[in-house]
C-alpha positions as CSV (number, residue, x, y, z in Angstrom):
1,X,-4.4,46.8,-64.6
2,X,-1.4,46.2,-62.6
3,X,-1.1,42.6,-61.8
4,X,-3.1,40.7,-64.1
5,X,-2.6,37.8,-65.5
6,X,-0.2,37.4,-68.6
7,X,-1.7,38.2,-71.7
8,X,-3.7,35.4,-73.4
9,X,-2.6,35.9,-77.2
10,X,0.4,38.5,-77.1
11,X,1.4,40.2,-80.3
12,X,4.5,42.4,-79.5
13,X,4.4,46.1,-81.4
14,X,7.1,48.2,-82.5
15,X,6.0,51.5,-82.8
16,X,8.4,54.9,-82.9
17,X,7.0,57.3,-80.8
18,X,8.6,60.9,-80.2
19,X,11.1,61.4,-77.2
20,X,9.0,63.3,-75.1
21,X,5.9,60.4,-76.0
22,X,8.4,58.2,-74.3
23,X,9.2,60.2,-71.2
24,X,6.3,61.0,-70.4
25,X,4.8,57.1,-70.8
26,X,8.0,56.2,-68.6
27,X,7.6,59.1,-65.5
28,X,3.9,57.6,-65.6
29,X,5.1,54.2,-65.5
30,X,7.9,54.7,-62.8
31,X,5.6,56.4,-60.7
32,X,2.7,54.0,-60.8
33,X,4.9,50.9,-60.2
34,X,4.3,49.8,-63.0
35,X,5.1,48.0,-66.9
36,X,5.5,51.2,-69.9
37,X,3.8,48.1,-71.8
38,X,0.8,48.2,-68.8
39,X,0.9,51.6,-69.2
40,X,0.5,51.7,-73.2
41,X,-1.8,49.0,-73.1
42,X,-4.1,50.9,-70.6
43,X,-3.7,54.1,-73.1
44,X,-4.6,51.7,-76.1
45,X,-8.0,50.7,-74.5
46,X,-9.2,53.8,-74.1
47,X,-8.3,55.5,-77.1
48,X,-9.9,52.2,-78.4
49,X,-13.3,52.6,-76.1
50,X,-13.7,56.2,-77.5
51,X,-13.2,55.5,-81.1
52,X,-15.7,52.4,-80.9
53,X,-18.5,54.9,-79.2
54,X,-18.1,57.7,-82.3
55,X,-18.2,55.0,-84.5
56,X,-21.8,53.8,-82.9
57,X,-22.6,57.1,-82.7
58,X,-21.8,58.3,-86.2
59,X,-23.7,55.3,-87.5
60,X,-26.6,56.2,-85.4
């Protein structure tokens, strides 16, 4: 994900997450060169991919 293009339709989201949620997002960030919000959008669309397949899958 690092290096793509800007984002076609941005909505910008305020979320409180815990203090430790936080450092860890940022350690992962720093160390990967890259944005927290690349990082959190990454985390977003996966959480995101495995909801969708038990939702096919419960309706299955």
């Amino acid at each position: 994900m690092a290096g793509e293009k800007k984002l076609k339709e941005p909505i910008t989201l305020f979320a409180a997450i815990e203090a430790q949620q936080h450092e860890a997002l940022r350690q992962i960030a720093f160390k990967e060169r890259r944005s927290l919000a690349d990082v959190v959008r990454e985390a977003l669309e996966a959480f995101i991919r495995v909801r969708s397949g038990r939702q096919r899958a419960l309706k299955a």
